[in-house]
GUVOGU-192860 format. One record per residue (C-alpha): residue number from 1; residue in three letters; y, x, z. Coordinates in steps of 0.1 Angstrom, whole numbers, m for minus. Example, Ala and Ser with C-alpha at 12.3 -4.5 7.8 and 13.67 -1.06 7.14 Angstrom:
<recs>
+-----+------+-------+-------+-------+
! seq ! type ! north !  east !    up !
+-----+------+-------+-------+-------+
!   1 !  ALA !   m45 !   123 !    78 !
!   2 !  SER !   m11 !   137 !    71 !
+-----+------+-------+-------+-------+
</recs>
This chain:
<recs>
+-----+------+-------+-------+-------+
! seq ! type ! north !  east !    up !
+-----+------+-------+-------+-------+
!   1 !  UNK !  2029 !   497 !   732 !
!   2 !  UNK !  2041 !   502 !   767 !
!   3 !  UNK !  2071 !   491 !   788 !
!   4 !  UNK !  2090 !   502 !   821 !
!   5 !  UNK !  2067 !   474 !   837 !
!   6 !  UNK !  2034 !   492 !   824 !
!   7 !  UNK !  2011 !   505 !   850 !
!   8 !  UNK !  1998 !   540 !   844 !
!   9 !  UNK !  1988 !   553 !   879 !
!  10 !  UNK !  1953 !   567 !   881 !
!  11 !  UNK !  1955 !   563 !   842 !
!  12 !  UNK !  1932 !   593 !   831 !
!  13 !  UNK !  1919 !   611 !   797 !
!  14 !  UNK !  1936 !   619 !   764 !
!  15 !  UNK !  1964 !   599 !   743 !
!  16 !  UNK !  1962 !   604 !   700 !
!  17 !  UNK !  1991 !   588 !   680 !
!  18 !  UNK !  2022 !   576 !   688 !
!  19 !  UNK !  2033 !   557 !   717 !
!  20 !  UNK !  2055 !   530 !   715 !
!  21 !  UNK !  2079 !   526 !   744 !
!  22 !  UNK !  2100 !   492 !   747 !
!  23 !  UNK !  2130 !   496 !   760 !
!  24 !  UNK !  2145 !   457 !   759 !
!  25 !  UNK !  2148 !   448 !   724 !
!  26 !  UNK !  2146 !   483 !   711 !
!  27 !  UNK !  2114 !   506 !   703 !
!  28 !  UNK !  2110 !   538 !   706 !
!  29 !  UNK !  2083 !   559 !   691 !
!  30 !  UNK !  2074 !   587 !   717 !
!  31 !  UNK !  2054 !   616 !   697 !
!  32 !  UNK !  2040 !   654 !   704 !
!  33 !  UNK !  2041 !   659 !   740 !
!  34 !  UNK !  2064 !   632 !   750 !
!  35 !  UNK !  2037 !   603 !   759 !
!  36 !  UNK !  2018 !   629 !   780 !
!  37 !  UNK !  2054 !   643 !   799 !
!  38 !  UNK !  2063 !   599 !   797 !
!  39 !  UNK !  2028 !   590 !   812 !
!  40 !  UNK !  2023 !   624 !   839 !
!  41 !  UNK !  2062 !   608 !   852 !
!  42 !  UNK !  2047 !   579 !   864 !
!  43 !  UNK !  2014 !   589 !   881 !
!  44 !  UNK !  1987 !   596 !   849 !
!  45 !  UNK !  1969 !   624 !   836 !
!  46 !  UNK !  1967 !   628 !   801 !
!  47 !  UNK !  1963 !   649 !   772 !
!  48 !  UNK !  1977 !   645 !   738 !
!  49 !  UNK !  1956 !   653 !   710 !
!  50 !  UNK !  1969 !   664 !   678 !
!  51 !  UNK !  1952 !   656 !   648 !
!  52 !  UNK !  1935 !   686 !   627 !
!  53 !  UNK !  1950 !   700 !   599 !
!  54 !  UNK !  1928 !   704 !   566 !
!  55 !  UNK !  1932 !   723 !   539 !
!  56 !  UNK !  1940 !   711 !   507 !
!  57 !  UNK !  1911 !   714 !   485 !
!  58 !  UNK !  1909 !   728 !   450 !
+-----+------+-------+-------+-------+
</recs>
């Protein structure tokens, strides 16, 4: 969970999930590339991860 108040200068490695971004009383789920674009804005490097996809068995 992260705010407008959150410090992620210098922030460095790799983000998996969701990233909740409060926004007063409101939540917003940032997803695919947006925490990476969200967290690059204000001074990090990061990379999202996305999960793997498996096949179904049978």
């Amino acid at each position: 969970m992260v705010d407008a108040d959150t410090v992620v200068e210098g922030l460095v490695g790799s983000v998996f999930g969701l990233v909740m971004l409060c926004q007063g009383a409101e939540s917003v789920e940032l997803g695919g590339v947006d925490p990476e674009r969200w967290i690059t804005e204000r001074g990090g490097e990061v990379r999202v991860l996305q999960p793997r996809r498996t096949r179904p068995r049978g």
